[in-house]
KOLMARVO-381978 format. One record per atom (N, C-alpha, C, O): residue number from 1; residue in three letters; atom name; x, y, z. Coordinates in steps of 0.02 Angstrom, whole numbers, plus 50000, padded with zeros to 5 digits. Atoms other than C-alpha are relative to their C-alpha. Layout:
+-----+------+------+-------+-------+-------+
: seq : type : atom :     u :     v :     w :
+-----+------+------+-------+-------+-------+
: NUM :  ALA :   CA :     X :     Y :     Z :
...
+-----+------+------+-------+-------+-------+
end
This chain:
+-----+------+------+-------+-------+-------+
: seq : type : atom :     u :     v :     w :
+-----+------+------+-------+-------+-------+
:   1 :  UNK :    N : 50070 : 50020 : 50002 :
:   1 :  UNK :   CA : 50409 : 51280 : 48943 :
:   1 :  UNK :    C : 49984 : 49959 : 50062 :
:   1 :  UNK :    O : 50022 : 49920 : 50090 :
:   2 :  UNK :    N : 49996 : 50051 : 49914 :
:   2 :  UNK :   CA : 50330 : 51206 : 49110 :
:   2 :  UNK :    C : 49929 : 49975 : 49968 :
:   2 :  UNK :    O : 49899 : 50012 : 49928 :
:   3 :  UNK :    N : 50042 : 50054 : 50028 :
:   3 :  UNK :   CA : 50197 : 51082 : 49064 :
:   3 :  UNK :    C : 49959 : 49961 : 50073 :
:   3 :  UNK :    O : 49982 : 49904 : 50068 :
:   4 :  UNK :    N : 50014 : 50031 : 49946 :
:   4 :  UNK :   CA : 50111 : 51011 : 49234 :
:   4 :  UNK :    C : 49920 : 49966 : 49994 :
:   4 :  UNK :    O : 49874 : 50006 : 50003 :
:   5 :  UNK :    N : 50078 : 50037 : 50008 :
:   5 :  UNK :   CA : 49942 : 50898 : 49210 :
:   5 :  UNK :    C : 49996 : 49957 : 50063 :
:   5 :  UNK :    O : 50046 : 49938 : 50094 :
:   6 :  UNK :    N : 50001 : 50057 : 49966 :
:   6 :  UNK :   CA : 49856 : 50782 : 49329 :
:   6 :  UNK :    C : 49925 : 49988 : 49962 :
:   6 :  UNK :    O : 49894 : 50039 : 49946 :
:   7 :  UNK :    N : 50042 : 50033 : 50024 :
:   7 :  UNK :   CA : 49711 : 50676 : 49253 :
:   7 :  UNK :    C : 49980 : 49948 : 50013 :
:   7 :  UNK :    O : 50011 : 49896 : 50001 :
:   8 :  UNK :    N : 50029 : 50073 : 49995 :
:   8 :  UNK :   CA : 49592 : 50556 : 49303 :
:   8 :  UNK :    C : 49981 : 49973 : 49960 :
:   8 :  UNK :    O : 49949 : 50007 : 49920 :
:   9 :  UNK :    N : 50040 : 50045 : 50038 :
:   9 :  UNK :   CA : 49539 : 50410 : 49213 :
:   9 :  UNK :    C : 49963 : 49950 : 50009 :
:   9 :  UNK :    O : 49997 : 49909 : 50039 :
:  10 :  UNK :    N : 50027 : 50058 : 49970 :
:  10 :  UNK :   CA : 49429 : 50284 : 49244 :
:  10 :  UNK :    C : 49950 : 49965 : 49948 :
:  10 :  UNK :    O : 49894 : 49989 : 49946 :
:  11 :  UNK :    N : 50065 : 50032 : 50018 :
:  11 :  UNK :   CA : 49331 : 50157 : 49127 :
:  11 :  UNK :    C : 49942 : 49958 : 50031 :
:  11 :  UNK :    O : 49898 : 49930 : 49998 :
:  12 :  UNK :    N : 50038 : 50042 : 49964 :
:  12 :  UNK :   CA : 49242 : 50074 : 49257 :
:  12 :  UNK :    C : 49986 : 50049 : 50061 :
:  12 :  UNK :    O : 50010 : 50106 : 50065 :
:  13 :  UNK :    N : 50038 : 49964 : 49949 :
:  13 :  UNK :   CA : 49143 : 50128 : 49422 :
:  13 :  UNK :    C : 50048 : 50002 : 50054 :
:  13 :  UNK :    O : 50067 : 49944 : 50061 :
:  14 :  UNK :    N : 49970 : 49996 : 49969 :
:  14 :  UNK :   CA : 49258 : 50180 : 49559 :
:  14 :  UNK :    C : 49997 : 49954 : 50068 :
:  14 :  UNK :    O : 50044 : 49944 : 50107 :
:  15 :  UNK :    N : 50009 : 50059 : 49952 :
:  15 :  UNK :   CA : 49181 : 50050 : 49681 :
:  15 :  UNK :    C : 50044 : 49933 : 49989 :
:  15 :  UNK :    O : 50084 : 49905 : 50027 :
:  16 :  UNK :    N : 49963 : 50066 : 50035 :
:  16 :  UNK :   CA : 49239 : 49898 : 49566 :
:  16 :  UNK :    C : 50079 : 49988 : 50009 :
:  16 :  UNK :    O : 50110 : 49935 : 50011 :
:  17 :  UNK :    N : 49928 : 49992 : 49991 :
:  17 :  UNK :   CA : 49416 : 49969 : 49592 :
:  17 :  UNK :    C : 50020 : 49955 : 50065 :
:  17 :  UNK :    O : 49983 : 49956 : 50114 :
:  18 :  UNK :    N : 49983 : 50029 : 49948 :
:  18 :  UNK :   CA : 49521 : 49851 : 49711 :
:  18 :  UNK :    C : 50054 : 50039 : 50011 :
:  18 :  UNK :    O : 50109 : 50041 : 49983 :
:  19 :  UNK :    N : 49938 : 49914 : 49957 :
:  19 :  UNK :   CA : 49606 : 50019 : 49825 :
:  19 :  UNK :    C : 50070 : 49922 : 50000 :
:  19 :  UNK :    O : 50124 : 49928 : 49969 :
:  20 :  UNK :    N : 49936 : 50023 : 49970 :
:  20 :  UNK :   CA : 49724 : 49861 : 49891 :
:  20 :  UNK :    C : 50035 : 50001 : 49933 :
:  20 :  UNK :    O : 50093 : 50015 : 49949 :
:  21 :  UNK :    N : 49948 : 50009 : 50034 :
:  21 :  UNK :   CA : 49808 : 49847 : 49715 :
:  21 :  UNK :    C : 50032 : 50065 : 49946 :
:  21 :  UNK :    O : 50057 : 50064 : 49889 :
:  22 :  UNK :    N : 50000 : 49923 : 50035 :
:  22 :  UNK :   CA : 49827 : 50044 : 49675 :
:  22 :  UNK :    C : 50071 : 50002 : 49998 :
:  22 :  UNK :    O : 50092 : 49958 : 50036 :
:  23 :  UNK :    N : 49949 : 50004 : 49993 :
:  23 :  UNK :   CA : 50006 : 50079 : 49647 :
:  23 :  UNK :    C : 50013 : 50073 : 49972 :
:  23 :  UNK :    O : 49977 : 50112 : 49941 :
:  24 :  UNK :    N : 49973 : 49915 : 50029 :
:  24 :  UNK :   CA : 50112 : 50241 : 49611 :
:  24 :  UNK :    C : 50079 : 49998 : 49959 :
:  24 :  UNK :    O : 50134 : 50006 : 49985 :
:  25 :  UNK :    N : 49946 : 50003 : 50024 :
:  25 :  UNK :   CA : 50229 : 50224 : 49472 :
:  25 :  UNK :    C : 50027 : 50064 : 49985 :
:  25 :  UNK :    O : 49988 : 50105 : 49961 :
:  26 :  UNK :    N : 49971 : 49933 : 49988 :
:  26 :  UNK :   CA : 50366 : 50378 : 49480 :
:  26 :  UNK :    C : 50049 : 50000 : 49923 :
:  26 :  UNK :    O : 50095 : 49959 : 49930 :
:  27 :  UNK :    N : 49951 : 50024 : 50051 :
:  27 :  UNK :   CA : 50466 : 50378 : 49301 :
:  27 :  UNK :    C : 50055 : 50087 : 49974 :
:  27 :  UNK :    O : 50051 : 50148 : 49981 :
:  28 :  UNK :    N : 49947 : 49931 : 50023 :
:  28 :  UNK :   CA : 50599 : 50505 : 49233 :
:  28 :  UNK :    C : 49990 : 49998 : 49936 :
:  28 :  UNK :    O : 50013 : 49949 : 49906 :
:  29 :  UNK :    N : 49983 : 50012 : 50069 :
:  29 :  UNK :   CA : 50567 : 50545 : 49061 :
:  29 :  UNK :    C : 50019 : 50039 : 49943 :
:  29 :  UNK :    O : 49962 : 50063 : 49940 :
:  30 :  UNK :    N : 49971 : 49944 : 50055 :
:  30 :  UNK :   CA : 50638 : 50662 : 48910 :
:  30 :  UNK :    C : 49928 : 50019 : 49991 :
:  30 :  UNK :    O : 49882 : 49985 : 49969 :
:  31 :  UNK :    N : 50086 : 49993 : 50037 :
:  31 :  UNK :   CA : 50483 : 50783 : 48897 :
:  31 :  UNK :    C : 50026 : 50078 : 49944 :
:  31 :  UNK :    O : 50019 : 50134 : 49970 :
:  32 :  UNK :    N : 49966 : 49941 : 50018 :
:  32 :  UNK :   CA : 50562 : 50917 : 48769 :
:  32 :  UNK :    C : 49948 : 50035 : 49959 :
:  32 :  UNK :    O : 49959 : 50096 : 49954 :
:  33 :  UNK :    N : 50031 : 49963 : 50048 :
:  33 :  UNK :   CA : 50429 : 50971 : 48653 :
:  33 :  UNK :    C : 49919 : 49988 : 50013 :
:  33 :  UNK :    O : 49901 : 49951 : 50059 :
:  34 :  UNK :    N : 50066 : 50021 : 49976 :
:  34 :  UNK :   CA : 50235 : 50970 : 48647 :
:  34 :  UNK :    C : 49984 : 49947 : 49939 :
:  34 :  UNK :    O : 49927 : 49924 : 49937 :
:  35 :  UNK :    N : 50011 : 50087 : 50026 :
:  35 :  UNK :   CA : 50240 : 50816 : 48525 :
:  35 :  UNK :    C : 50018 : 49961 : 50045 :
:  35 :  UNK :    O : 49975 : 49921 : 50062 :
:  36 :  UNK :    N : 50002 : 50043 : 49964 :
:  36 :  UNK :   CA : 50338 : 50729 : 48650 :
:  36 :  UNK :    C : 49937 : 49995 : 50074 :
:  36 :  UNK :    O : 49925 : 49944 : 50107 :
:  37 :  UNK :    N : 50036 : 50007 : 49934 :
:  37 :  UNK :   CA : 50215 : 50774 : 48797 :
:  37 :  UNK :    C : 49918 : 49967 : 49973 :
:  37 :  UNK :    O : 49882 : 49933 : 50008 :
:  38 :  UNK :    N : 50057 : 50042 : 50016 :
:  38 :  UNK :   CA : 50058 : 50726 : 48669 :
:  38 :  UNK :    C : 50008 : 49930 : 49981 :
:  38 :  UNK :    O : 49959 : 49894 : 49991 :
:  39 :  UNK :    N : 49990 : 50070 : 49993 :
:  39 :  UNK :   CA : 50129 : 50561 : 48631 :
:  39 :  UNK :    C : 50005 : 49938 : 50064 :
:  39 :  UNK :    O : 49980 : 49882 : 50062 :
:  40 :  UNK :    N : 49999 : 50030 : 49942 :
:  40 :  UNK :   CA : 50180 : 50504 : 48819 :
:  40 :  UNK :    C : 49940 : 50020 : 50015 :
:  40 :  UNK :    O : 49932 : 49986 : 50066 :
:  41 :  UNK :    N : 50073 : 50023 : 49954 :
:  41 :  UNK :   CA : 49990 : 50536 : 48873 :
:  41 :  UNK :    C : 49966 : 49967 : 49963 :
:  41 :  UNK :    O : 49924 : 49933 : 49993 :
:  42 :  UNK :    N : 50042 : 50047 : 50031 :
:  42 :  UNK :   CA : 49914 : 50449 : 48721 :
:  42 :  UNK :    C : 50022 : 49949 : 50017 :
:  42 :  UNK :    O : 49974 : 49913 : 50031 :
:  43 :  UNK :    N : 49971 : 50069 : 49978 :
:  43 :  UNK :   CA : 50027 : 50294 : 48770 :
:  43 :  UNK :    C : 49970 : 49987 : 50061 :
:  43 :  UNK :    O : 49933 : 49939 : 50066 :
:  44 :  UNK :    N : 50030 : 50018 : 49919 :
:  44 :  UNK :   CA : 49980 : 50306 : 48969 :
:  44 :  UNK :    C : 49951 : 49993 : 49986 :
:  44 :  UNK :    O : 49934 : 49938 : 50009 :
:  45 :  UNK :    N : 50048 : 50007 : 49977 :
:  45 :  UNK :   CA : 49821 : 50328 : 48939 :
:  45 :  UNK :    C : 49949 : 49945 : 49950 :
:  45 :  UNK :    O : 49888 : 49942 : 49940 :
:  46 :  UNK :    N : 50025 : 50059 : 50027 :
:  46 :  UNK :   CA : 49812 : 50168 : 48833 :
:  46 :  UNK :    C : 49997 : 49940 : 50044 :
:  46 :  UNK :    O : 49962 : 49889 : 50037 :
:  47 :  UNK :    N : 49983 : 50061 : 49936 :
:  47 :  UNK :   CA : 49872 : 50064 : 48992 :
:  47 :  UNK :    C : 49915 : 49980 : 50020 :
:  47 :  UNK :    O : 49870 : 50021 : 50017 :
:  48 :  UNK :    N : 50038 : 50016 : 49962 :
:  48 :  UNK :   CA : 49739 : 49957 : 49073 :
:  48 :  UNK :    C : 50006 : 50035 : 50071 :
:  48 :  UNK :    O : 50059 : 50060 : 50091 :
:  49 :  UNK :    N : 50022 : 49984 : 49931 :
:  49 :  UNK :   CA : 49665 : 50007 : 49249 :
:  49 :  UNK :    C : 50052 : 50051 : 50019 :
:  49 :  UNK :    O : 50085 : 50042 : 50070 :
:  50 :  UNK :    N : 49972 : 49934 : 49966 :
:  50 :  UNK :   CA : 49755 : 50176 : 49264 :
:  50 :  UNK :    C : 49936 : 50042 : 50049 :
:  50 :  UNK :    O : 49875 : 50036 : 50045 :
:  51 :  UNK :    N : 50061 : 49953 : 49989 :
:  51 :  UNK :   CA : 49667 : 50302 : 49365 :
:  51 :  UNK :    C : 50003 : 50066 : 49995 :
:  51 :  UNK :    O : 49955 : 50103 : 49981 :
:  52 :  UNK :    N : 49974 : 49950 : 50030 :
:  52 :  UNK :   CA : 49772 : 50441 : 49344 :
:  52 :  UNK :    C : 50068 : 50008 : 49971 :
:  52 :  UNK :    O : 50108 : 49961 : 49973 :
:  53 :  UNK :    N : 49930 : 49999 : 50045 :
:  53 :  UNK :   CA : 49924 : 50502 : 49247 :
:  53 :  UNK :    C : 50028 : 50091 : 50024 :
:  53 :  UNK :    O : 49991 : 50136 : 50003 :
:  54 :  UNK :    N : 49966 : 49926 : 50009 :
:  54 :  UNK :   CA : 50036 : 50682 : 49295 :
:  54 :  UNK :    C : 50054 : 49992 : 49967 :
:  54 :  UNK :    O : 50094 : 49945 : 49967 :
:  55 :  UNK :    N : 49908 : 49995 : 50051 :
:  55 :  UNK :   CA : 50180 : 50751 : 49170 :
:  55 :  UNK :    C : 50005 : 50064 : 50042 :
:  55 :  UNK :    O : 49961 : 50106 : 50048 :
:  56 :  UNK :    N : 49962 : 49956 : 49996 :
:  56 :  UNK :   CA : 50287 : 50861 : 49247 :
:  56 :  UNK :    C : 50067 : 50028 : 49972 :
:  56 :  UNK :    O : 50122 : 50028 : 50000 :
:  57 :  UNK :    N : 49955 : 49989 : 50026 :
:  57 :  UNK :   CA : 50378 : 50932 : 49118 :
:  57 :  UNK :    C : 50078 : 50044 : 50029 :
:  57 :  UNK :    O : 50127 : 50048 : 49992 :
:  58 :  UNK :    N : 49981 : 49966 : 49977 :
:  58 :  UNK :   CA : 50474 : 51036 : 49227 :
:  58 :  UNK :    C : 50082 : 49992 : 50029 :
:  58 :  UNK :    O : 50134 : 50025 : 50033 :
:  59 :  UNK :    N : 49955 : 50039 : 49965 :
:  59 :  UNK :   CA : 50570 : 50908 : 49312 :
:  59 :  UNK :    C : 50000 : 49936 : 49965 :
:  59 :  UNK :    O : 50031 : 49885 : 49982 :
:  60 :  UNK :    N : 50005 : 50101 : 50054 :
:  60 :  UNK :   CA : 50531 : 50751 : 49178 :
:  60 :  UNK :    C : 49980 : 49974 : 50026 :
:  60 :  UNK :    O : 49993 : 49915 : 50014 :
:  61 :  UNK :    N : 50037 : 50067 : 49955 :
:  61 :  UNK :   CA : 50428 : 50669 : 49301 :
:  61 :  UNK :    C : 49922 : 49965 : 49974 :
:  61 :  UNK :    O : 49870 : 49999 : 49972 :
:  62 :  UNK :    N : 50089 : 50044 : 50013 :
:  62 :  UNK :   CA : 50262 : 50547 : 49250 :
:  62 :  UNK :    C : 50004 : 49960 : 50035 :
:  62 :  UNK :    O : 50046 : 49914 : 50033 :
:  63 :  UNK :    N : 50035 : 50038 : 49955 :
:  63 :  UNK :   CA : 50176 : 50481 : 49381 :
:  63 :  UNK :    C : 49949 : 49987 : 49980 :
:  63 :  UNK :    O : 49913 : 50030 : 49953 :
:  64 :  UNK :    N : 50063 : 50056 : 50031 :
:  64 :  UNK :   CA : 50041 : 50339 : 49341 :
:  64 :  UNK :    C : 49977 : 49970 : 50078 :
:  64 :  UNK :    O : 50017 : 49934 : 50108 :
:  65 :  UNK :    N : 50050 : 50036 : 49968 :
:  65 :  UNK :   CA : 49920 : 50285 : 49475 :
:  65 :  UNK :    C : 49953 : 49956 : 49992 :
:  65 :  UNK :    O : 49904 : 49991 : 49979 :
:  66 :  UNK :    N : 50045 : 50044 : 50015 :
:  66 :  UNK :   CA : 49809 : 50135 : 49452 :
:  66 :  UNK :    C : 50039 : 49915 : 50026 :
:  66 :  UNK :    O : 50091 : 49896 : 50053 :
:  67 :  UNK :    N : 49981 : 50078 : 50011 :
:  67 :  UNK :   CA : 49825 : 49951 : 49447 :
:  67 :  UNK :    C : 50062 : 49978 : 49937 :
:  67 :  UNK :    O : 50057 : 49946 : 49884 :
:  68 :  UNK :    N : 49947 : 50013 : 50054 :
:  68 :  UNK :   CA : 49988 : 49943 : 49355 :
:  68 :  UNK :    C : 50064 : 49988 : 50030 :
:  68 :  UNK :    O : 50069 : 49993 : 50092 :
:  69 :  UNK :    N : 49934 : 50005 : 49992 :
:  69 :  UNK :   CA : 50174 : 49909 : 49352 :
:  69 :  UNK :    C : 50049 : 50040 : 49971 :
:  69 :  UNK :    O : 50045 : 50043 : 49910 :
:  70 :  UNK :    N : 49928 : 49982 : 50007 :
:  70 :  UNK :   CA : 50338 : 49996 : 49340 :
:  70 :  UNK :    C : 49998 : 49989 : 49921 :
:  70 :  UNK :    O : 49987 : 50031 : 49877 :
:  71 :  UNK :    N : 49976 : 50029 : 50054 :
:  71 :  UNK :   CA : 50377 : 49874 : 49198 :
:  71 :  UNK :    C : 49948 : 50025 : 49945 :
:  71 :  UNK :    O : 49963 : 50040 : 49887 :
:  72 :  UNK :    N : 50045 : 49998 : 50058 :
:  72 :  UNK :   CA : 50221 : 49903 : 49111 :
:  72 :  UNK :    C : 49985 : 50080 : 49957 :
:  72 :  UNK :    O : 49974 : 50096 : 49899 :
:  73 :  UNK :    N : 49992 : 49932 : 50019 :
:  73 :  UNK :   CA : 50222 : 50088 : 49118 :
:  73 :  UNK :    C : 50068 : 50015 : 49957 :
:  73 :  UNK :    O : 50059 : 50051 : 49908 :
:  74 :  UNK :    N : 49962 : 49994 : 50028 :
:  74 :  UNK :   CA : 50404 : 50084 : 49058 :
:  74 :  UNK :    C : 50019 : 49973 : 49909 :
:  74 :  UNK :    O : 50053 : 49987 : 49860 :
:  75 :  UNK :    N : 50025 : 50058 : 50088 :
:  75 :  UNK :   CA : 50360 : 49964 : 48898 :
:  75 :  UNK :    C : 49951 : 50041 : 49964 :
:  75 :  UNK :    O : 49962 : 50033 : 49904 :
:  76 :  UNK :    N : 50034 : 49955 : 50049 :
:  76 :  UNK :   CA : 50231 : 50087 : 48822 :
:  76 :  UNK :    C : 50027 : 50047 : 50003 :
:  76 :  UNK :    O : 50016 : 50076 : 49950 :
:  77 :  UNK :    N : 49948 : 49942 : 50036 :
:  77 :  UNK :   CA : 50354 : 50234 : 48833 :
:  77 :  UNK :    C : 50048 : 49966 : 49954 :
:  77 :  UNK :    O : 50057 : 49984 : 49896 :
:  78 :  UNK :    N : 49934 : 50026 : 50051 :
:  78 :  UNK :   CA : 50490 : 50139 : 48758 :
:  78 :  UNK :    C : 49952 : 49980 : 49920 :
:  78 :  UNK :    O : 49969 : 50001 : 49865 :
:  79 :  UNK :    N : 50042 : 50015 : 50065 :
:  79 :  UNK :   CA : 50354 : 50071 : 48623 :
:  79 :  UNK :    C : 49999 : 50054 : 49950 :
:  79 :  UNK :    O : 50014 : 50045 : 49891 :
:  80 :  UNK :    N : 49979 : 49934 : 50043 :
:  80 :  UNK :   CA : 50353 : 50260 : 48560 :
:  80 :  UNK :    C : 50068 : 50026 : 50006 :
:  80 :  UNK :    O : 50076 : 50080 : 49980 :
:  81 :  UNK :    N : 49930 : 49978 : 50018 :
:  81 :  UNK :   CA : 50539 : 50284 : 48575 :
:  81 :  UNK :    C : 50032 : 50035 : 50075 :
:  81 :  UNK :    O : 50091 : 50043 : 50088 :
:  82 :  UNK :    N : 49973 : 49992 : 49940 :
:  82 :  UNK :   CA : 50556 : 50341 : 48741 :
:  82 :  UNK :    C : 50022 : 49984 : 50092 :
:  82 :  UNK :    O : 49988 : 49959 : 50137 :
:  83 :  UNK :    N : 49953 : 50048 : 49939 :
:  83 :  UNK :   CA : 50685 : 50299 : 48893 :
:  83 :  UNK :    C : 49979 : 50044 : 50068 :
:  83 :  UNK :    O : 49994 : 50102 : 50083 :
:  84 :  UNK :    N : 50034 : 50022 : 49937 :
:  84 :  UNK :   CA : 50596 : 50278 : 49055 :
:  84 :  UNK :    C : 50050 : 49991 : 50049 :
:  84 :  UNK :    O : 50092 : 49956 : 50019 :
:  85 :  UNK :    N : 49986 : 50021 : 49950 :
:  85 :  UNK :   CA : 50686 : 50260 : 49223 :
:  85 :  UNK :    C : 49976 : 50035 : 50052 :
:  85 :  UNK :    O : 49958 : 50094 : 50059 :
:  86 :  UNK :    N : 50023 : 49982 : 49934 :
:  86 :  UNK :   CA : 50643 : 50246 : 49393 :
:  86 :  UNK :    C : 50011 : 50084 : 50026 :
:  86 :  UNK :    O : 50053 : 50121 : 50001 :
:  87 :  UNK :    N : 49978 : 49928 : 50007 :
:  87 :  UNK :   CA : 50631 : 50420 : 49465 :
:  87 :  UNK :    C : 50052 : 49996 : 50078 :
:  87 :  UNK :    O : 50102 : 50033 : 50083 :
:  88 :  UNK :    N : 49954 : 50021 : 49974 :
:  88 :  UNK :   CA : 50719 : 50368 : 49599 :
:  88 :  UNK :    C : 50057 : 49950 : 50012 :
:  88 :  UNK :    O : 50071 : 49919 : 50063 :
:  89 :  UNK :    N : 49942 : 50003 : 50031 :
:  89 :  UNK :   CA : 50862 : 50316 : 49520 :
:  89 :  UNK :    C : 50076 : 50038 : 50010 :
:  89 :  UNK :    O : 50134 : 50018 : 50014 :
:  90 :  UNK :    N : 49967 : 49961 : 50032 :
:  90 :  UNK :   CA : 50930 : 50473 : 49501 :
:  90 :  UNK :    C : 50050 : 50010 : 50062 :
:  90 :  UNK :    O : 50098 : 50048 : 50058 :
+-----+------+------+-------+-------+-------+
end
């Protein structure tokens, strides 16, 4: 199954956004079934100030763009049960 999304989000006006604190979190994560791939985007896309989110089931990769952290992205996968690491890690 190959699974590839990219999605913007935005609750606020794209002006308001401060570009200097945009960040690109890269994570590795178990994407085996399409429960696991609808659960990891309801979690991301509970995060504050995301702007976008891609799953690449292909290769296990979720990338999160917005005003966020590593840590913070890795704490709402683990919240639903799943193990997060850096994608360059590997």
């Amino acid at each position: 199954m190959y699974f590839n999304e990219l999605r913007t989000i935005s609750s606020f006006p794209s002006k308001l956004i401060n570009k200097t604190s945009m960040a690109v979190v890269e994570l590795k994560v178990g994407m085996h079934c399409d429960k696991c791939i609808k659960s990891i985007k309801r979690a991301i896309k509970k995060i504050e100030d995301i702007e976008t989110y891609r799953l690449d089931t292909e290769v296990n990769k979720v990338t999160v763009t917005g005003n966020v952290t590593t840590e913070e992205v890795v704490k709402v996968l683990h919240k639903i049960g799943k193990t997060a690491t850096s994608w360059s890690e590997d």
